[in-house]
Wavefront OBJ file of the C-alpha trace (Angstrom):
o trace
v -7.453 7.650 -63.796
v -9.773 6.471 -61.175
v -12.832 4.706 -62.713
v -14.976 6.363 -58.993
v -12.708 9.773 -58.956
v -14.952 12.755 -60.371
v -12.306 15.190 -60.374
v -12.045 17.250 -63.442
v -8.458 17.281 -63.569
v -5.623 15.409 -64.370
v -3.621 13.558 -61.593
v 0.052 14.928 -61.909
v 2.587 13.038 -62.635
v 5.146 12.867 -60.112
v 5.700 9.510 -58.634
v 3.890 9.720 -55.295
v 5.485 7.339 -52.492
v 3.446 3.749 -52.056
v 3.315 4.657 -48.213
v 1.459 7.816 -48.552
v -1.975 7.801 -47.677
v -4.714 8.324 -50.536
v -6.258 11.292 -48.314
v -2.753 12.728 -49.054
v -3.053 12.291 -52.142
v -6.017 13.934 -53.196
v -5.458 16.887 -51.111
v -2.192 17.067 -52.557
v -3.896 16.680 -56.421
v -6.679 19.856 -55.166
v -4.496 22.092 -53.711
v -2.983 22.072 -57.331
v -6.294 22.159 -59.090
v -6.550 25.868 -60.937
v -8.164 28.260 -59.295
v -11.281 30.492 -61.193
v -11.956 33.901 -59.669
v -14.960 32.365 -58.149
v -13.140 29.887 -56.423
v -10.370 32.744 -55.293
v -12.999 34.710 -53.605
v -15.254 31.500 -51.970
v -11.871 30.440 -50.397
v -11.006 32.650 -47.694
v -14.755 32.656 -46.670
v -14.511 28.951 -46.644
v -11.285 29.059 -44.471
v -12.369 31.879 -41.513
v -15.577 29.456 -41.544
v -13.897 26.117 -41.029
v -11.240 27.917 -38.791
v -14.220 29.277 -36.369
v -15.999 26.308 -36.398
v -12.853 23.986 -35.057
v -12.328 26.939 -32.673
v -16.215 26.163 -31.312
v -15.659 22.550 -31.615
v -12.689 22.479 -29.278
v -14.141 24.968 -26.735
v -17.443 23.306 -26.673
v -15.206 20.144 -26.199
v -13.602 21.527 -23.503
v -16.532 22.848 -21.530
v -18.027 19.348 -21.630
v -14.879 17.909 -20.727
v -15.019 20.750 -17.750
v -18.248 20.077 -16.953
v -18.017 16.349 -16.915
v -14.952 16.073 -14.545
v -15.954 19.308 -12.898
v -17.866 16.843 -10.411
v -16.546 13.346 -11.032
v -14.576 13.142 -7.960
v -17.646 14.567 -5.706
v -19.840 11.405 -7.698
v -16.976 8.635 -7.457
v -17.420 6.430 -4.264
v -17.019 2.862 -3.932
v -20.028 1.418 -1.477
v -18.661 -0.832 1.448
v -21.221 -3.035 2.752
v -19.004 -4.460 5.795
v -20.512 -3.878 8.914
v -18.822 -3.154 12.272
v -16.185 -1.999 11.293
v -15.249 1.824 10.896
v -14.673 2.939 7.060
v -12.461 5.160 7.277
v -12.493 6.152 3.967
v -15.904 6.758 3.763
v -15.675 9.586 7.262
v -12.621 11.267 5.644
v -13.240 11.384 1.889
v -12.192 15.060 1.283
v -14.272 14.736 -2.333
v -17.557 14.529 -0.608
v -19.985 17.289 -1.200
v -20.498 19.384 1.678
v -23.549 21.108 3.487
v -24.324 24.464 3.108
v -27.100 27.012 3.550
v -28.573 28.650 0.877
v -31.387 30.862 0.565
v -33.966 27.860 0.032
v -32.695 25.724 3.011
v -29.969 23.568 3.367
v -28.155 22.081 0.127
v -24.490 20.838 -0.776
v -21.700 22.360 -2.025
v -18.797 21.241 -4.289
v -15.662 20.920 -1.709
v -13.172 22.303 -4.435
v -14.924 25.409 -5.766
v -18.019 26.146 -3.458
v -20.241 25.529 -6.342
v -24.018 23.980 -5.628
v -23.737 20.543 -6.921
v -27.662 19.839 -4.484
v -29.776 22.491 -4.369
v -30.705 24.363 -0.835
v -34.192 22.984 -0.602
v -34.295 20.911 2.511
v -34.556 21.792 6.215
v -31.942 20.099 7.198
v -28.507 18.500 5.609
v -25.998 16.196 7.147
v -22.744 15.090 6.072
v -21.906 12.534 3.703
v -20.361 9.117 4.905
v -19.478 7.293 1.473
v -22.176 8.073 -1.046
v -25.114 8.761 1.867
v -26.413 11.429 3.922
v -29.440 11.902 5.800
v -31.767 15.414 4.945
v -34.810 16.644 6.432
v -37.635 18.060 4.315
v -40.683 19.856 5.671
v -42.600 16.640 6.223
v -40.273 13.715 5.656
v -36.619 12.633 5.713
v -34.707 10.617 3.943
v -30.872 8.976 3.096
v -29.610 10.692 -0.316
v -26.614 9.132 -2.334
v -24.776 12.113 -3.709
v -26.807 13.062 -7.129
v -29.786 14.038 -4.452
v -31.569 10.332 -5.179
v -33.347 9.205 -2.267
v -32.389 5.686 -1.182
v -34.705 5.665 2.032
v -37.424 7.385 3.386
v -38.825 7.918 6.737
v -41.325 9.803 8.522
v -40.539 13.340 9.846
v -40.628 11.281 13.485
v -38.055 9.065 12.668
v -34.473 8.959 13.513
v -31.810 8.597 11.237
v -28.135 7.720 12.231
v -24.923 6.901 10.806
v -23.132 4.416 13.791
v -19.238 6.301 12.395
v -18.163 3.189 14.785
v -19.370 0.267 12.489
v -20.640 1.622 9.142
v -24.319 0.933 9.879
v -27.534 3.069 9.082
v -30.351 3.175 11.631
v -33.845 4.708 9.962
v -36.279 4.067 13.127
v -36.836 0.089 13.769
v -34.676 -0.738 10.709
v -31.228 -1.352 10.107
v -29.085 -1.021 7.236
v -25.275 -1.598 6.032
v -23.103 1.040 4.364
v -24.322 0.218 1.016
v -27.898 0.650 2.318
v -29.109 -2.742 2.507
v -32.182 -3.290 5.009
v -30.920 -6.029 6.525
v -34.458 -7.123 8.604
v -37.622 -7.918 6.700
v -40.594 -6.445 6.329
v -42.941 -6.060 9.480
v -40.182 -6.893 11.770
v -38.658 -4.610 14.275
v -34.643 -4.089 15.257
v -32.210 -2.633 17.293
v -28.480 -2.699 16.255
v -26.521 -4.735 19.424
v -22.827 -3.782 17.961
v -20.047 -4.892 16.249
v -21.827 -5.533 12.889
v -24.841 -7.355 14.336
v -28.712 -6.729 14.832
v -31.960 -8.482 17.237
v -34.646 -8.958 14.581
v -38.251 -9.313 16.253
v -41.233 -9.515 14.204
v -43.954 -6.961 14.932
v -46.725 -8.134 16.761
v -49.716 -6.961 17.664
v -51.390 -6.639 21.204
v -52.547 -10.250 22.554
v -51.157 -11.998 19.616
v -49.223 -15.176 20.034
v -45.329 -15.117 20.540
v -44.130 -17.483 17.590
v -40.633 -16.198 17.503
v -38.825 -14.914 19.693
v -36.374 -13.234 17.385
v -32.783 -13.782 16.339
v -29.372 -11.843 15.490
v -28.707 -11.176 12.240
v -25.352 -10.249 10.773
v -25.380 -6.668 9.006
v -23.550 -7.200 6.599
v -24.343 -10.590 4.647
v -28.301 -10.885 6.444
v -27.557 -14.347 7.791
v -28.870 -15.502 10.859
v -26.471 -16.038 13.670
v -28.146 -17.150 16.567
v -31.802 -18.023 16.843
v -33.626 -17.082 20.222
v -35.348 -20.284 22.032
v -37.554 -18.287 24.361
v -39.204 -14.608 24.852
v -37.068 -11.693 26.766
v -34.308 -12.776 24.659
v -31.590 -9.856 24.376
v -27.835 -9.604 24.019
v -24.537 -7.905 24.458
v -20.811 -7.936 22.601
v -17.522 -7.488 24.363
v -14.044 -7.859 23.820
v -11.477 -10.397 25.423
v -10.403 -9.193 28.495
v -6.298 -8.722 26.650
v -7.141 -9.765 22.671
v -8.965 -8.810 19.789
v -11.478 -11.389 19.902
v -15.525 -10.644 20.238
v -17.617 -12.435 21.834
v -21.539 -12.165 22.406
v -22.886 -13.156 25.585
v -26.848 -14.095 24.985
v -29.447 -14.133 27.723
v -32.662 -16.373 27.551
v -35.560 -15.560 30.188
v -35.405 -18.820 31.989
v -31.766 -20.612 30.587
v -28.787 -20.500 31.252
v -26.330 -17.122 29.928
v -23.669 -18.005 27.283
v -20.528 -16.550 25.935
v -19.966 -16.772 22.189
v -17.099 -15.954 20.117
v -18.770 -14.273 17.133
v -16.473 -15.750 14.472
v -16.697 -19.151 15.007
v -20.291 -19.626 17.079
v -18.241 -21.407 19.476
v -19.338 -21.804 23.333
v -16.755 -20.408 25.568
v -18.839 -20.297 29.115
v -22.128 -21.007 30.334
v -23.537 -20.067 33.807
v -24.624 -22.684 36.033
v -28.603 -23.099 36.279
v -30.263 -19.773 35.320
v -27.421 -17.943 37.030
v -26.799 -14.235 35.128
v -23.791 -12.683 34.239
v -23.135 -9.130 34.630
v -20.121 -7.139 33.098
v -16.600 -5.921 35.475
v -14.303 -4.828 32.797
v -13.922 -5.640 29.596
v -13.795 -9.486 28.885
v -14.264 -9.987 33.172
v -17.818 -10.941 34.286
v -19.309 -11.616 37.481
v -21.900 -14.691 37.444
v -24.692 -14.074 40.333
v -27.762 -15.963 41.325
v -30.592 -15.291 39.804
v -32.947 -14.765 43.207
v -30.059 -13.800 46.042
v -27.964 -11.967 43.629
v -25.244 -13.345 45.711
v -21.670 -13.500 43.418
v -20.533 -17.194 42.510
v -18.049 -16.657 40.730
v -15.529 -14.072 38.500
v -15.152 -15.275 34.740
v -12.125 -13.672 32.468
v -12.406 -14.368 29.032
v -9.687 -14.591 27.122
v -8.020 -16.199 24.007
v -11.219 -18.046 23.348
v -11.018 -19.370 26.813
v -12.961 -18.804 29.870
v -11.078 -18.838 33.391
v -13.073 -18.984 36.930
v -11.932 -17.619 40.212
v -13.653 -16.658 43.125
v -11.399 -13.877 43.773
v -12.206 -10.137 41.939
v -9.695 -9.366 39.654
v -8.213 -6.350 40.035
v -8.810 -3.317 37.269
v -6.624 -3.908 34.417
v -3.922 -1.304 34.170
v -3.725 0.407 30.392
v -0.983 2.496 29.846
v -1.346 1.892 26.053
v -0.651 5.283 24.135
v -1.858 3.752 20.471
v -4.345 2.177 19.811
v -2.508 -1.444 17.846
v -1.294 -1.522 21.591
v 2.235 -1.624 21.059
v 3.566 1.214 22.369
v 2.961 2.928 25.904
v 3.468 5.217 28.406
v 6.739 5.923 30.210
v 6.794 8.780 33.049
v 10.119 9.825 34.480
v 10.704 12.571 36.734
v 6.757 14.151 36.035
v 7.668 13.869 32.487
v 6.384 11.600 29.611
v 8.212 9.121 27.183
v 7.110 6.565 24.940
v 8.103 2.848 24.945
v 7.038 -0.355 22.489
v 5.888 -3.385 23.630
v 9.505 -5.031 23.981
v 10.284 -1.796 26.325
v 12.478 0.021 23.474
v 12.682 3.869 24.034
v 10.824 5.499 21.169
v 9.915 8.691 22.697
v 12.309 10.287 25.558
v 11.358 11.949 28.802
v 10.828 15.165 27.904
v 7.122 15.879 27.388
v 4.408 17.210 29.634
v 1.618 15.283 28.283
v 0.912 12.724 25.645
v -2.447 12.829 23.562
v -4.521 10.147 21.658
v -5.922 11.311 18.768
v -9.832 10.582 17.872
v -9.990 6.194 17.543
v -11.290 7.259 13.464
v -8.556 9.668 12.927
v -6.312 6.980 14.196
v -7.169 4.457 11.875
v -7.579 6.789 8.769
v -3.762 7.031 9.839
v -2.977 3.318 9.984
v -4.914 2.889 6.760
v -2.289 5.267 5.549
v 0.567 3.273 7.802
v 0.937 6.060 10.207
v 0.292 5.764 14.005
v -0.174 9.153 14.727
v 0.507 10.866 18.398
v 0.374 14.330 19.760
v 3.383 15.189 21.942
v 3.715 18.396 24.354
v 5.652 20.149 26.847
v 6.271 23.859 27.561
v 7.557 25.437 24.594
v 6.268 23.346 21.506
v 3.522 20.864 20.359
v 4.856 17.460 17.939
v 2.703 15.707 15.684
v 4.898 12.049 15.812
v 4.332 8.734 14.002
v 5.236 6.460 16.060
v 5.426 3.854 13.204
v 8.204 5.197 11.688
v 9.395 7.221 15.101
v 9.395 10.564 13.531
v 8.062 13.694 14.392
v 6.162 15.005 11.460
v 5.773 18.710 12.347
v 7.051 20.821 14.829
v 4.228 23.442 16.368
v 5.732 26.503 18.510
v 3.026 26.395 20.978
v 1.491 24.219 23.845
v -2.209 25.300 23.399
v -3.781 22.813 20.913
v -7.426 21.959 20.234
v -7.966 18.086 19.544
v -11.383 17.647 17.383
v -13.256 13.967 17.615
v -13.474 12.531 13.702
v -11.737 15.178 11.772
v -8.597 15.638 10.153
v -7.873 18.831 11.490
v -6.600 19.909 15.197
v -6.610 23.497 15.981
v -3.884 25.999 17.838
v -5.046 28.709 20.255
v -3.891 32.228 19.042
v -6.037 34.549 20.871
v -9.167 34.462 21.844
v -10.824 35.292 18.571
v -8.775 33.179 16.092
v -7.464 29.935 16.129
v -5.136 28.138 13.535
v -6.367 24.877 11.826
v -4.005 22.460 11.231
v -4.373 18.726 9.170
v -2.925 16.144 10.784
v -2.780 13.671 7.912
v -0.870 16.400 5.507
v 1.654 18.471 7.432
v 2.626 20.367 3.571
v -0.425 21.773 3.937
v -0.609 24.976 5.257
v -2.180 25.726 8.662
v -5.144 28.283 8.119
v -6.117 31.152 10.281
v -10.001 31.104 11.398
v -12.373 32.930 13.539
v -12.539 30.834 16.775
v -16.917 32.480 16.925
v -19.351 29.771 15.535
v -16.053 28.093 14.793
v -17.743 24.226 13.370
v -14.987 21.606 13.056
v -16.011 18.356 10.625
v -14.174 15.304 9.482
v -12.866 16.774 6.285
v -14.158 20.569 6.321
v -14.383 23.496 8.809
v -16.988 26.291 8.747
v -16.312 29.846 10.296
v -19.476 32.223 9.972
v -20.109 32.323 5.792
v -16.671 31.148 5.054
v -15.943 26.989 4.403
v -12.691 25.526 4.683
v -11.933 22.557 2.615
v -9.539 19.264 3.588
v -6.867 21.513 1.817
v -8.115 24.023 3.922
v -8.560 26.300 1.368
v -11.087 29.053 1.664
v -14.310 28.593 -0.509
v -17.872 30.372 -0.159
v -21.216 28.368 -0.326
v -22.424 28.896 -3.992
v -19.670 31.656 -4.630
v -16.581 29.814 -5.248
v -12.948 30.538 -4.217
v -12.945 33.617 -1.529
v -10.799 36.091 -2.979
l 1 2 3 4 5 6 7 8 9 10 11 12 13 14 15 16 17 18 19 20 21 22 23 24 25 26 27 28 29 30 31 32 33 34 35 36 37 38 39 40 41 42 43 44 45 46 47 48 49 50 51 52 53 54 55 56 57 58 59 60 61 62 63 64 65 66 67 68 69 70 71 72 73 74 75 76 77 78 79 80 81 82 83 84 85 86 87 88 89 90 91 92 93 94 95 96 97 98 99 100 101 102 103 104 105 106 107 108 109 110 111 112 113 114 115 116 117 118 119 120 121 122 123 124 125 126 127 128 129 130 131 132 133 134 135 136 137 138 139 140 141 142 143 144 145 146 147 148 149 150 151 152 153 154 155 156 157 158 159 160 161 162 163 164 165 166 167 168 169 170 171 172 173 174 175 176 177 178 179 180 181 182 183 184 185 186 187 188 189 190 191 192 193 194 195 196 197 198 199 200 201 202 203 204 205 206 207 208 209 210 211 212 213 214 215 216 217 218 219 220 221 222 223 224 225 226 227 228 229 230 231 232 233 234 235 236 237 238 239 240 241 242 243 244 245 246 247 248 249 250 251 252 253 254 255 256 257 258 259 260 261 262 263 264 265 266 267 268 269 270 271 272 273 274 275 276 277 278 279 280 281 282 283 284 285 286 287 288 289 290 291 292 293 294 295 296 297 298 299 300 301 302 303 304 305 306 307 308 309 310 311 312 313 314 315 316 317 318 319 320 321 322 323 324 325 326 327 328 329 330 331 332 333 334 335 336 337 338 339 340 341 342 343 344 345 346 347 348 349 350 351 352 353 354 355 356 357 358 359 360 361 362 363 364 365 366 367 368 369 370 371 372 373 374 375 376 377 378 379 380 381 382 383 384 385 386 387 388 389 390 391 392 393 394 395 396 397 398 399 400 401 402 403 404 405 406 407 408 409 410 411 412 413 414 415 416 417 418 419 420 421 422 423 424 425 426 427 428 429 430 431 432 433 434 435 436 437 438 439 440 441 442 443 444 445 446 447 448 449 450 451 452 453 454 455 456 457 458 459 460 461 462 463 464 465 466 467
């Protein structure tokens, strides 16, 4: 017998396999233990007790679990800190809480269910790009992440804006990248030029001396990128007249105007004297003097080259249907095709009109290697990806609604309702909505109490499912 057992028994004597565990074992060796009247009527007590307590054990266990994951989704958000560039993912994240008035004010409401996951306490409530929003309170406002923590305040006076363009925050005179980052210092003053880049000045006060002129910072990482000389130093960004390439054209007070291209820092033009330049068309620039204003000269940058003439160049013609450029427009007989770039028939003639979506909702499509097209003519409307040159959904009707920055077009049905439809699901199932105070967002839809969720699934502000 075991020297450390204190059972008051002895262990019976059929061989017990090596490979069963000793916990077996001395269950086995109780359960045949003799049982006293005491023990017979302790027993069943014992067993309803155990029994009801693993019962509340695994439905406390699942109510945590429940309540854990109830919101995990609504919580989970990866910051991106790249600047200029659209984050798509952040506009169209179909988890992101969404606001809601309640009878405090303005709060946020879980997407799925309709539950409060921020209270309604301030005065205003916008929507959530990534893990921020911007809310007004009765004397403040500020950028929230998504458990209501306030990343940034500002006065009441201040205005805050998401740029949905380039993933930067603007709070007043500061700047900041999607992950909230100020990118200028303390006691300086900026203004967001574009394309991921800011002009940092420091604050100065009235009579003081002009020690720096300022510089432009890139949003993203905080480096410097170019370091004004002189005062009444400003800037602008522009595309290649036919490529993909930026390029920042600086102007000093007093020196000549350059063209940059932002990735590399490298000079592509510079005007003669103190010559300025002003802007044709994209990428085309006319250089004039600086006193007559008479025009010197026509510059087209392209290609990371710069090429004079003293001829204006004529508009450039864009019959580009997506936005990659590679496939365009082709009319026939007053009707509408589409073509790629090598002049390959994707589309035939046989559509009225051909419509762009929103540039956001066309990238959220890309990311999710779709180019996405609305086609139309008299009896039907065609959602198309032109990527893989198949229509997606067929819509009996020529009366559609395109909304900027949401995944969700709308068809006329009379003049009270309207169907919404989501263009980057076609299983999911168009929903019927009152067309009066009808509010149409990136990922949700509100029609007078009711919300309507990326599924586009009914739900009530702090009620839950609509049933």
């Amino acid at each position: 017998m075991n020297e450390n057992s204190n059972d008051n028994f002895d262990r019976p004597t059929a061989p017990i396999s090596s490979g069963t565990p000793q916990f077996f074992n001395d269950a086995m060796a109780a359960n045949m233990q003799p049982q006293t009247s005491e023990t017979k009527k302790k027993s069943p007590l014992m067993i309803i007790i155990i029994a009801a307590g693993a019962i509340i054990a695994v439905v406390a266990a699942i109510i945590l679990i429940i309540s854990l994951t109830k919101n995990q989704n609504i919580n989970d958000f990866e910051d991106n800190k790249q600047a200029g560039e659209m984050d798509t993912k952040a506009i169209f994240d179909k988890n992101a809480p969404i606001p809601a008035k309640g009878e405090g004010g303005y709060g946020y409401i879980n997407p799925q269910n309709g539950e409060w996951v921020l209270d309604a306490k301030y005065e205003e409530a916008g929507q959530f790009y990534g893990n921020y929003a911007s809310v007004t309170y009765s004397e403040k406002k500020a950028i929230i992440n998504r458990k209501g923590e306030e990343k940034v305040t500002a006065k009441y006076t201040d205005e805050i804006s998401y740029h949905i363009d380039e993933n930067v925050w603007t709070v007043g005179t500061d700047v900041y990248n999607g992950a909230i980052e100020k990118i200028n210092p303390d006691k300086t003053t900026s203004s967001y030029v574009g394309y991921g880049y800011a002009f940092v000045v420091p604050d100065r006060k009235e009579g003081q001396q002009i020690n720096d002129p300022g510089y432009l910072v890139n949003v993203t990482t905080g480096e410097t990128f170019y370091q004004c000389e002189h005062s009444g130093c400003s800037f602008g960004v522009t595309f290649g007249a036919d490529d993909d390439n930026k390029y920042l054209v600086v102007y000093e007070y007093g020196k000549n105007t350059k063209i940059l291209k932002l990735d590399s820092k490298e000079e592509v033009y510079k005007t003669a004297n103190t010559n300025f330049l002003t802007k044709l068309f994209e990428g085309i620039f006319i250089e004039k003097d600086k006193t007559t204003k008479e025009v010197k000269k026509y510059i087209t940058i392209s290609d990371g080259k710069a090429k004079t003439s003293t001829k204006r160049p004529d508009a450039p013609e864009d019959t580009s249907i997506s936005r990659s450029g590679k496939y365009f427009i082709k009319s026939c007989d007053e009707k509408m095709g589409i073509v790629d770039s090598d002049k390959k028939e994707i589309v035939g003639c046989e559509y009225n009109d051909v419509f762009p979506i929103s540039v956001s909702s066309y990238k959220h499509g890309l990311a999710n290697d779709k180019e996405l097209v609305i086609l139309q003519n008299e009896e039907k409307t065609v959602l198309y990806d032109l990527k893989s040159a198949k229509a997606l959904k067929e819509y009996e009707t020529s009366n559609i609604i395109i909304y900027e920055d949401s995944a969700f077009f709308g068809i006329y049905v009379n003049k009270d309702e309207q169907k919404l439809c989501n263009m980057f699901d076609v299983g999911i199932d168009c929903a019927t909505v009152k067309t009066k105070n009808l509010e149409v967002y990136s990922t949700y839809a509100k029609s007078g109490d009711i919300y309507y969720s990326y599924e586009l699934k009914p739900i009530k502000n702090g009620g839950g499912n609509e049933k």
